[in-house]
C-alpha positions in Angstrom: 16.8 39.7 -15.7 18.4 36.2 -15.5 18.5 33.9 -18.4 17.1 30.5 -19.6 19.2 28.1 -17.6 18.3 24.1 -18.4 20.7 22.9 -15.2 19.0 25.4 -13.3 15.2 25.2 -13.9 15.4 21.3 -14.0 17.2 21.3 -10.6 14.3 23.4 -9.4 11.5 21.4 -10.8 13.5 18.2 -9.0 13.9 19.9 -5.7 9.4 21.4 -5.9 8.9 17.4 -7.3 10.6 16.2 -4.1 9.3 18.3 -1.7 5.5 18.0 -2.6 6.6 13.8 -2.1 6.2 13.1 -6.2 6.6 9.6 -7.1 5.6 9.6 -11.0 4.3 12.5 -13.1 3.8 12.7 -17.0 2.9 15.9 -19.3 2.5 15.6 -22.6 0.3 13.4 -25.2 -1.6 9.9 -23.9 -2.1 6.8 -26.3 -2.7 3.2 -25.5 1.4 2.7 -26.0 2.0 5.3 -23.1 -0.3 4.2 -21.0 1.2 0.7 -20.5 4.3 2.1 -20.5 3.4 4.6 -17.6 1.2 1.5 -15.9 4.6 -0.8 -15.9 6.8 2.4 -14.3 3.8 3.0 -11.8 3.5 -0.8 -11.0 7.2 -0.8 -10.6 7.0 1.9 -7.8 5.0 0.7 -6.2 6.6 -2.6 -5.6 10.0 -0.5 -4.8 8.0 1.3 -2.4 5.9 -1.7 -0.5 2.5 -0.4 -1.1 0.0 -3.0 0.3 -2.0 -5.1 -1.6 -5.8 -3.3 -1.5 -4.0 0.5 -2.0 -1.9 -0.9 -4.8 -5.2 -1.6 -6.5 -6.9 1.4 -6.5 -4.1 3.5 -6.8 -3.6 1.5 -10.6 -7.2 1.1 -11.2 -7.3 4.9 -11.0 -4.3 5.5 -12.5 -5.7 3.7 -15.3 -9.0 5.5 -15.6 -7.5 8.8 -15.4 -4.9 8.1 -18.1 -7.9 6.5 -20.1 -10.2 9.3 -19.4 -7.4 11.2 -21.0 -7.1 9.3 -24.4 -10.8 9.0 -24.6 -12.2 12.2 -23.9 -9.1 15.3 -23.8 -10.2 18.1 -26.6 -6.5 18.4 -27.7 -5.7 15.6 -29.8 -3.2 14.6 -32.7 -5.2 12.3 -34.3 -9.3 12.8 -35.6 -11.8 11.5 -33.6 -12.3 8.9 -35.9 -9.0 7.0 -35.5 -10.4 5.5 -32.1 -7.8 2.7 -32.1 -4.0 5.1 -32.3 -6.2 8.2 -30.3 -3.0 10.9 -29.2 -4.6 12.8 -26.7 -3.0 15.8 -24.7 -3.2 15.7 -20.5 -1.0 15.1 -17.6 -1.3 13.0 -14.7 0.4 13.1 -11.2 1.1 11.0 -8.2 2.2 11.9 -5.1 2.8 11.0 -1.2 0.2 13.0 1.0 0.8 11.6 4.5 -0.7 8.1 5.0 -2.4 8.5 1.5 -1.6 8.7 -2.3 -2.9 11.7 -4.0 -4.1 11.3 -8.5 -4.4 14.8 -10.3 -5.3 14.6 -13.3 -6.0 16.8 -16.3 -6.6 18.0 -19.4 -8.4 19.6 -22.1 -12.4 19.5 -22.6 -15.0 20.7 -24.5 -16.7 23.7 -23.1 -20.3 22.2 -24.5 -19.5 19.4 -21.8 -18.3 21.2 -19.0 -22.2 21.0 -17.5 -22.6 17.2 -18.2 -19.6 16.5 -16.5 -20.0 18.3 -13.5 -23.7 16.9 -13.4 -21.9 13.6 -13.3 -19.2 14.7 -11.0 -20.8 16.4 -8.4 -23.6 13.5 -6.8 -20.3 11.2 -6.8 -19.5 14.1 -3.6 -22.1 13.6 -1.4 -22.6 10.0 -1.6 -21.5 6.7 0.6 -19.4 4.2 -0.6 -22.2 1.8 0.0 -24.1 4.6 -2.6 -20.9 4.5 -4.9 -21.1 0.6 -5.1 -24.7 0.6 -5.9 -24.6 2.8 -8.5 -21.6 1.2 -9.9 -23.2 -2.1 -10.3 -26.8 -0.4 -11.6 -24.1 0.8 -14.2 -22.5 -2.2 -14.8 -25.8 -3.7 -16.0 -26.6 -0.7 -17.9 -26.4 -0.2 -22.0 -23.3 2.6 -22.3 -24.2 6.2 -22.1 -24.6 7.9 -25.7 -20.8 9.4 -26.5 -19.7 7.2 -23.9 -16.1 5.2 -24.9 -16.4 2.7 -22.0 -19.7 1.8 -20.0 -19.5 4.9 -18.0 -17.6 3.3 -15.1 -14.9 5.3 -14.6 -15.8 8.2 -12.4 -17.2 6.0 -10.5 -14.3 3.4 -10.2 -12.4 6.7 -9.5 -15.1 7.4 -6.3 -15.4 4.2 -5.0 -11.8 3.9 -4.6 -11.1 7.0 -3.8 -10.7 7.4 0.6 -12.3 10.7 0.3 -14.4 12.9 -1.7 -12.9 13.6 -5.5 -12.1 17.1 -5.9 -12.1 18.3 -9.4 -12.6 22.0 -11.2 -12.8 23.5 -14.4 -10.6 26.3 -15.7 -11.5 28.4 -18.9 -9.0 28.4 -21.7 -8.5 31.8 -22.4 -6.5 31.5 -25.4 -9.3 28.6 -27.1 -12.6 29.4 -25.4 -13.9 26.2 -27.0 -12.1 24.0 -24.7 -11.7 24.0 -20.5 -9.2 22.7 -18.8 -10.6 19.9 -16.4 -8.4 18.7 -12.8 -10.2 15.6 -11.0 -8.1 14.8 -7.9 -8.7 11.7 -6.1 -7.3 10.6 -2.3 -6.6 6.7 -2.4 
C-alpha cells in the first residue's frame, strides 16, 4: 500500500485538471464574498483567453447563477437559514474547454423533500426552443416570485436560455444523510 503523498496527489489532480481542458474550479463553501472573488478570477480568464463578447456573457451570467444557486438553495450550510445576508453554503462549481464550447458543472447539496420540485422545473427546460426558453423567461419576469423562492425564479432559466444545448443535471442520494441529495446541473455555453 503506498502512502499519503501531497507532491504526488496534487501533481495528479494538476495533470486530470489539464487534460479534461479545466480553466477554473472551486470546492468548498459559497458566500457573496467568494462569489465576486471567483466572478473577478473567471472574468480575468476569460479576457487572458479571448473569449468573444456574446459567450463571455453567458458563460458569467451562468457562472453567476450557478454560484448563487449554491448560496441560496445548498442544504449544507454554516450559517442558519435566517442569516440571509452572510449565507455559507457548501458546493462546487467547474469550468472547462469542451471543443468549440465551455462546459458549467455544478453542484451541491439539496433537500430530498425538493428533489421532485426541482426536477419538475428542470425537466420542461429539456424539451423546449430557445424561442420557448425566452417566452417563458419574460412571463417570469413579470411574475410575483415563486413561494421559497430567493430570486424571481429566473435562474434555471437564464441557465437554459444561455445554455447551446440541452442542461443536463441528476440527482444522487446521500447515503451517509438521507435528508439531503446531491444535485449536478451541467450546462454547454
Amino acid at each position: 500500500m503506498t502512502g499519503f503523498s501531497i507532491e504526488r496527489d496534487y501533481s495528479a489532480f494538476l495533470a486530470s485538471a489539464r487534460s479534461h481542458n479545466v480553466i477554473f474550479y472551486y470546492v468548498g463553501y459559497f458566500s457573496q464574498n467568494i462569489i465576486a472573488a471567483m466572478s473577478e478570477a473567471v472574468r480575468l480568464q476569460m479576457a487572458e483567453t479571448r473569449v468573444d463578447g456574446s459567450t463571455r456573457r453567458k458563460l458569467f451570467s451562468s457562472f453567476i447563477e450557478m454560484a448563487q444557486n449554491i448560496v441560496h438553495y445548498s442544504a449544507e450550510a454554516l450559517t442558519p437559514s435566517s442569516d440571509e445576508d452572510r449565507q455559507l453554503r457548501h458546493g462546487s462549481v467547474c469550468i472547462s474547454v469542451v471543443g468549440p464550447h465551455y462546459r458549467l458543472m455544478c453542484s451541491n447539496p439539496v433537500a430530498t423533500a425538493a428533489v421532485e420540485s426541482l426536477r419538475e422545473k428542470l425537466e420542461p427546460l429539456r424539451s423546449m426552443t430557445c424561442e420557448e426558453i425566452k417566452q417563458a423567461y419574460k412571463r417570469t419576469l413579470r411574475a410575483e416570485a415563486p413561494e421559497g423562492s430567493k430570486g424571481a425564479g429566473l435562474g434555471l432559466l437564464t441557465l437554459a436560455r444561455d445554455a447551446s444545448a440541452p442542461l443536463e443535471f441528476q440527482f444522487q442520494p446521500i447515503e451517509a444523510n438521507p435528508a439531503s441529495t446531491l444535485f449536478c446541473i451541467t450546462a454547454t455555453i
